[in-house]
Backbone bond lengths (Angstrom), bond angles and torsions (degrees), N, CA, C in turn:
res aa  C-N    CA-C-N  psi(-1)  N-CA   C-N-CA  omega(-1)  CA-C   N-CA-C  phi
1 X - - - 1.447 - - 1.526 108.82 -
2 X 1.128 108.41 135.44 1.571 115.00 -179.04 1.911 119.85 -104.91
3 X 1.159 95.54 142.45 1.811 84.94 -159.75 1.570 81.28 -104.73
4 X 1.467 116.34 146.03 1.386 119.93 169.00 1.923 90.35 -112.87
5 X 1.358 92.15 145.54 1.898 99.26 174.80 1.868 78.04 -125.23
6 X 1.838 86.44 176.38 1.052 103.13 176.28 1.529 114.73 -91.35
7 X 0.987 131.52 169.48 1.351 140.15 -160.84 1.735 119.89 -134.43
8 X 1.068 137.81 105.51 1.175 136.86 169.59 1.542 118.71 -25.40
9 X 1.187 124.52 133.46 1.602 129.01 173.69 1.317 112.05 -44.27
10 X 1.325 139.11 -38.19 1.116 132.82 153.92 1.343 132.89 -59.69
11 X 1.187 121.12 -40.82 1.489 134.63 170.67 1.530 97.28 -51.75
12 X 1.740 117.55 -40.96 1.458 108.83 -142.94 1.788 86.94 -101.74
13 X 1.585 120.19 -17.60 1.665 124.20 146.39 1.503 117.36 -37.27
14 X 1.650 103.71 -67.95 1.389 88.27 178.11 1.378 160.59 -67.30
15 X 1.499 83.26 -9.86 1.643 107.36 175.74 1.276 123.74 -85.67
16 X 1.555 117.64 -19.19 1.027 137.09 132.56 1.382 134.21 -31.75
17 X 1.339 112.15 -43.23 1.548 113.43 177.83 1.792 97.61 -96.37
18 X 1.418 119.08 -48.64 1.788 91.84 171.59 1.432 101.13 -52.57
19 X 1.333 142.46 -23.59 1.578 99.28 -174.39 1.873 115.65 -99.37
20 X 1.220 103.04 -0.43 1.655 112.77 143.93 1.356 113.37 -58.80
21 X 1.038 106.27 -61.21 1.898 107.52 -166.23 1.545 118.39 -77.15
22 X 1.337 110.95 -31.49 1.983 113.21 161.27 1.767 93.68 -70.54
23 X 1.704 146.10 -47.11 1.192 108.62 154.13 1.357 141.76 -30.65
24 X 1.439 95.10 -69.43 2.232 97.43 170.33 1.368 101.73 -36.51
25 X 1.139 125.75 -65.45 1.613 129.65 -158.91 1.695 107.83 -52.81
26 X 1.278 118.95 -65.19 1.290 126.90 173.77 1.671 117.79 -39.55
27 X 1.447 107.37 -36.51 1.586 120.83 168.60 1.245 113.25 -58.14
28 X 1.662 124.66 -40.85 1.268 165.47 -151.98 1.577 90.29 -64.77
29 X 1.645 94.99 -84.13 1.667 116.72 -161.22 1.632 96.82 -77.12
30 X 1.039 124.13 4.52 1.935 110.17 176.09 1.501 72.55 -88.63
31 X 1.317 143.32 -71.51 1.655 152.89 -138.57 1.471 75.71 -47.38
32 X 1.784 134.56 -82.82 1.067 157.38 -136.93 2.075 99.07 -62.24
33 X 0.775 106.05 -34.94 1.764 116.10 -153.93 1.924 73.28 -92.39
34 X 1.054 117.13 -58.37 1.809 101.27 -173.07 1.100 115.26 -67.63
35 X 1.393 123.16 -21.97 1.649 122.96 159.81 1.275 123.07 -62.84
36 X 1.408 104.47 -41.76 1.911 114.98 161.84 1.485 103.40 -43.84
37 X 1.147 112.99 -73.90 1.539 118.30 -171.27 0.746 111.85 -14.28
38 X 1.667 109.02 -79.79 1.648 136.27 179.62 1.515 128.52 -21.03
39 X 1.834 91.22 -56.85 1.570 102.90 169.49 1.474 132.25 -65.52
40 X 1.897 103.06 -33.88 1.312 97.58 -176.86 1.917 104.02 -85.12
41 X 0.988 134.83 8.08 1.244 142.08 -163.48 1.851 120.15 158.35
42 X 1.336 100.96 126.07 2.003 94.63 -178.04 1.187 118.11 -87.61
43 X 1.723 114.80 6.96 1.596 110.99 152.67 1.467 117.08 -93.40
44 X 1.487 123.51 -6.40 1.450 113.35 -169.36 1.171 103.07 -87.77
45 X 1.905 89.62 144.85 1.582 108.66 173.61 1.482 118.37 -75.03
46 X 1.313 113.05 148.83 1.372 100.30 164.32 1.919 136.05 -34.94
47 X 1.352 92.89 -48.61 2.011 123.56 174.11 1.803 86.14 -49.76
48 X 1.303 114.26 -59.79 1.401 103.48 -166.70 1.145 108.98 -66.34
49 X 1.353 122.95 -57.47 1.397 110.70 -163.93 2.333 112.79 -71.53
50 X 1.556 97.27 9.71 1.555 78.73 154.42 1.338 125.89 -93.17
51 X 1.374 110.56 -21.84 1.232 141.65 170.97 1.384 104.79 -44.57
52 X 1.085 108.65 -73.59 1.606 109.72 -163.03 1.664 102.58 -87.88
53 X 1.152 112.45 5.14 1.779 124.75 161.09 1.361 102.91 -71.29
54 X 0.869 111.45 -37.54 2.073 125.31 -155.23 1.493 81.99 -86.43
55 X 1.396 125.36 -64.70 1.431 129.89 -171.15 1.845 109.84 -30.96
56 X 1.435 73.22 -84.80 1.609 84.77 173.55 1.733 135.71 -43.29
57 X 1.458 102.58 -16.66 1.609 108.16 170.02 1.475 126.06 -84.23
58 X 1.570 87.69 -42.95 1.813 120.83 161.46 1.251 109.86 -72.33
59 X 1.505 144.40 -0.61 1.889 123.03 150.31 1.887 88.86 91.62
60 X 1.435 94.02 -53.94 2.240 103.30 -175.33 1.078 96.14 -146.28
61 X 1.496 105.02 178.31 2.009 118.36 145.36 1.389 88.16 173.00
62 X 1.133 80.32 161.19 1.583 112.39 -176.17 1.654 104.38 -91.70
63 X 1.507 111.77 146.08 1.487 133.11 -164.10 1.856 93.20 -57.92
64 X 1.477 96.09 -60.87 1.217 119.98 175.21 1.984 120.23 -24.99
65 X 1.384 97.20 -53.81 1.255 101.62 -169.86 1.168 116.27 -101.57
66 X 1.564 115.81 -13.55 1.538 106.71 153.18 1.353 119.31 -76.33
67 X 1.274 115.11 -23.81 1.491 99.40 -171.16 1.842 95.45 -65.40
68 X 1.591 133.02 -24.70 1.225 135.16 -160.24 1.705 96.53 -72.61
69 X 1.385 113.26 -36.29 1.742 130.54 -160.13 1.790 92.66 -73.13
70 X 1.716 108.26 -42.38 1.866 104.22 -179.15 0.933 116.03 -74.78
71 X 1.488 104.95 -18.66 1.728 96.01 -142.18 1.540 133.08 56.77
72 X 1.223 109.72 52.37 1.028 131.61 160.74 1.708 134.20 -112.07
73 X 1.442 97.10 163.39 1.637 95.08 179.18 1.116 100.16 -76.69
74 X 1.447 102.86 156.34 1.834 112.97 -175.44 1.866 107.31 -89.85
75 X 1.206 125.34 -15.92 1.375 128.74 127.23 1.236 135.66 -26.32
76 X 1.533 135.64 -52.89 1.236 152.56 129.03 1.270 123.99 0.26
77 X 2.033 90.24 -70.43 1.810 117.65 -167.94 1.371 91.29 -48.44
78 X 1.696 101.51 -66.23 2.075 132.10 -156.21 1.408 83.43 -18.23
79 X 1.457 105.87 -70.48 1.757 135.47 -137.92 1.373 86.55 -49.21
80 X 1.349 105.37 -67.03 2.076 120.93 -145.99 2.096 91.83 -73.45
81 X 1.420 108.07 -24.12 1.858 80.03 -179.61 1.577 101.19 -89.89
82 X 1.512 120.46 -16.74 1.223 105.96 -176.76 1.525 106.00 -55.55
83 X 1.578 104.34 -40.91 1.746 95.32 -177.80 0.885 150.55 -72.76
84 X 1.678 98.09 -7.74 1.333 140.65 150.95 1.401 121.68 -33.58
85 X 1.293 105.60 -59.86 1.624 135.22 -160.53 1.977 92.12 -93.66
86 X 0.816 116.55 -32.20 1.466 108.39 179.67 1.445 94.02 -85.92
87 X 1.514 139.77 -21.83 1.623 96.38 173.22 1.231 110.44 -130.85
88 X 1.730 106.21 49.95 1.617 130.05 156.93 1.403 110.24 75.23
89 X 1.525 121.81 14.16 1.414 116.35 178.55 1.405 112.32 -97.21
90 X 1.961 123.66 24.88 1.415 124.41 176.32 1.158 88.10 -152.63
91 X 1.180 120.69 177.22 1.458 152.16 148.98 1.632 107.01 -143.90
92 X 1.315 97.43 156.22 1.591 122.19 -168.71 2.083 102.10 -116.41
93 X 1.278 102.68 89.80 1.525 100.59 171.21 1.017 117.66 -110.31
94 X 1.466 138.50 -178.56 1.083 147.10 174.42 1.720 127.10 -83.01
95 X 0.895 125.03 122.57 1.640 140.48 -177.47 1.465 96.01 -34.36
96 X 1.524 105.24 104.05 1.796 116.79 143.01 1.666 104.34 5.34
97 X 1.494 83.53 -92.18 1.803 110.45 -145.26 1.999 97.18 -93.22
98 X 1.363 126.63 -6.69 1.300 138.55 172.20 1.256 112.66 -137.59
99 X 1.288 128.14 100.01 1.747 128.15 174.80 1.303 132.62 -52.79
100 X 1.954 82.13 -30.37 1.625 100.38 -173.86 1.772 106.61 -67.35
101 X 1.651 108.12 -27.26 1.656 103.04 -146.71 2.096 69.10 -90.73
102 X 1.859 109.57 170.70 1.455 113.84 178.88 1.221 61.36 -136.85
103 X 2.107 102.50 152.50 1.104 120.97 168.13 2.090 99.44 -132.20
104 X 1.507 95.28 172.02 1.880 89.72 -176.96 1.574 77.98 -104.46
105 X 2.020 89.17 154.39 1.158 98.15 165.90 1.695 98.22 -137.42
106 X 1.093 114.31 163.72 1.532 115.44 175.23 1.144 122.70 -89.60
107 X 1.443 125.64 124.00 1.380 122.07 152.67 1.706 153.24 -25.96
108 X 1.003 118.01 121.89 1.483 116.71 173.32 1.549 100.35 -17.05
109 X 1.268 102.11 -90.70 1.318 99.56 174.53 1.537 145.82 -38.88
110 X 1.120 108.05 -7.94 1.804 143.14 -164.16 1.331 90.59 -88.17
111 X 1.590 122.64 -83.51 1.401 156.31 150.29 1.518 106.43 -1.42
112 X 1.202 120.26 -50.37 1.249 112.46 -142.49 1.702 94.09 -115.39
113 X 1.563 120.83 -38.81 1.864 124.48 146.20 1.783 110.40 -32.54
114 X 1.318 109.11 -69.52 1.439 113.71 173.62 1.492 123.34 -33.62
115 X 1.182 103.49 -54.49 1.377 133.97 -179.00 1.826 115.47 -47.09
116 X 1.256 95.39 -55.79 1.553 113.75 165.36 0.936 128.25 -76.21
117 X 1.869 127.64 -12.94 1.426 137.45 178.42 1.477 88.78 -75.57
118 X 1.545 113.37 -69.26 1.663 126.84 -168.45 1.760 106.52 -30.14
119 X 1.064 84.61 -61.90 1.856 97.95 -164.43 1.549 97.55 -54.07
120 X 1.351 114.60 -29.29 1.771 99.80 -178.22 1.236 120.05 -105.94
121 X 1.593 104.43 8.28 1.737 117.67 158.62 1.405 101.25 -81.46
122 X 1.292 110.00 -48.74 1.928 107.58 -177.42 1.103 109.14 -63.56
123 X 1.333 145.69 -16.11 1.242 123.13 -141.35 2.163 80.19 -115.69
124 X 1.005 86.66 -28.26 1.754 87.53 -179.72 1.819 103.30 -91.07
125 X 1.121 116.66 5.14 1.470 95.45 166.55 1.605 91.39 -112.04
126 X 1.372 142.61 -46.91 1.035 151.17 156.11 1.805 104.86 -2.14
127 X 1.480 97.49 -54.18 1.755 102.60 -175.86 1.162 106.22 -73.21
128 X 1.668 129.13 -29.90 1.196 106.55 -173.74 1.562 126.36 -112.20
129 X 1.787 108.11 19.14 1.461 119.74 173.36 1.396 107.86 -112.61
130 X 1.077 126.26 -16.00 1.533 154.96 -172.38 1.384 98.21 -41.14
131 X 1.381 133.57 -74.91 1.297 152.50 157.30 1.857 113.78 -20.11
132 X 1.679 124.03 -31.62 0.767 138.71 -132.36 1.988 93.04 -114.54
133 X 1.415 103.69 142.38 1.941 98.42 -163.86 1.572 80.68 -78.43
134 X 1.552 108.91 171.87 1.442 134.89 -173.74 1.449 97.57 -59.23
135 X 1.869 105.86 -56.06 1.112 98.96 -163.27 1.594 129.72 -91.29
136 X 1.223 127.75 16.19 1.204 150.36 176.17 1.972 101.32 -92.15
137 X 1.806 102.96 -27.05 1.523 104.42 -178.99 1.272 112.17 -77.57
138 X 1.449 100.53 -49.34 1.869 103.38 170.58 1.743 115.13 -63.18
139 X 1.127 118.62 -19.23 1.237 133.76 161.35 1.370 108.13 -32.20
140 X 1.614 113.85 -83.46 1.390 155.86 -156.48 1.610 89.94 -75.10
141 X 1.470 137.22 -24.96 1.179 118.88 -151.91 1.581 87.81 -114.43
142 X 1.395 134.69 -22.68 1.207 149.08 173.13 1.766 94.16 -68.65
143 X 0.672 143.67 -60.41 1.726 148.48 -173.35 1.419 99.86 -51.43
144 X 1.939 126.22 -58.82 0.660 138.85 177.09 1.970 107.43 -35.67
145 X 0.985 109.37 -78.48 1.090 141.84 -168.40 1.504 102.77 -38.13
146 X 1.477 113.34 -44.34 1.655 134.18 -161.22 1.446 86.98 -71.87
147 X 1.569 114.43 -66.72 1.290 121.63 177.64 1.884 120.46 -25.86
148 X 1.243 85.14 -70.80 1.496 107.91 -174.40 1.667 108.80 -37.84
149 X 0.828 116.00 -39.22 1.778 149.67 -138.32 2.112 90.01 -105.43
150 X 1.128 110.92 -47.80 1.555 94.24 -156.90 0.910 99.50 -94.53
């Protein structure tokens, strides 16, 4: 059970502006995820390239269980790995430890596009937390997390 108290006008100001500013941000990373696209390929969609983001972090996965991780229709998934697979940034193999289940896996080439998106997302958030003490980061990344989570 969760107790709500009341909150000072300021308290109830500021929460207000994090949920302005996780807006901006969210505006932010759609901008960022279609720039990914772009780089790893100038037909990929944004949808795909989280997809095959997820791929590539996860080693595999199944169509199935990402579409469960987006929340997406599995119609959607079909569409975005077929396009995947047409411009060589997946393959479709067969389950390790189940033959029956096929999981996507990413390409050399998949892997290594991704690879170069990441590093120039890190290297630009890197510049702008850099400045920032350790523990004010684990701070910020604990909030994050709470968010994410409720």
């Amino acid at each position: 059970m969760t107790i709500v108290t009341e909150a000072s006008p300021a308290v109830d100001e500021a929460i207000a502006d994090v949920e302005e500013q996780m807006s901006m941000l969210f505006n932010r990373a759609r901008l960022l995820w279609k720039e990914a696209a772009q780089k790893v390929h100038p037909d990929l969609q944004p949808a795909a390239y989280k997809l095959l983001s997820t791929i590539v972090r996860l080693g595999s996965a199944n169509a199935h269980v990402l579409a469960d991780m987006f929340e997406m229709d599995k119609s959607v998934v079909s569409r975005q790995v077929r396009v995947l697979e047409e411009l060589g940034l997946v393959e479709t193999r067969a389950d390790e430890h189940d033959g029956r289940v096929r999981v996507l896996v990413a390409t050399p080439l998949a892997e290594e596009r991704v690879r170069e998106v990441r590093e120039g997302n890190q290297r630009r958030l890197r510049e702008v937390l850099l400045d920032h003490p350790e523990s004010e980061l684990r701070s910020f990344a604990t909030l994050l997390r709470r968010i994410a989570e409720a």
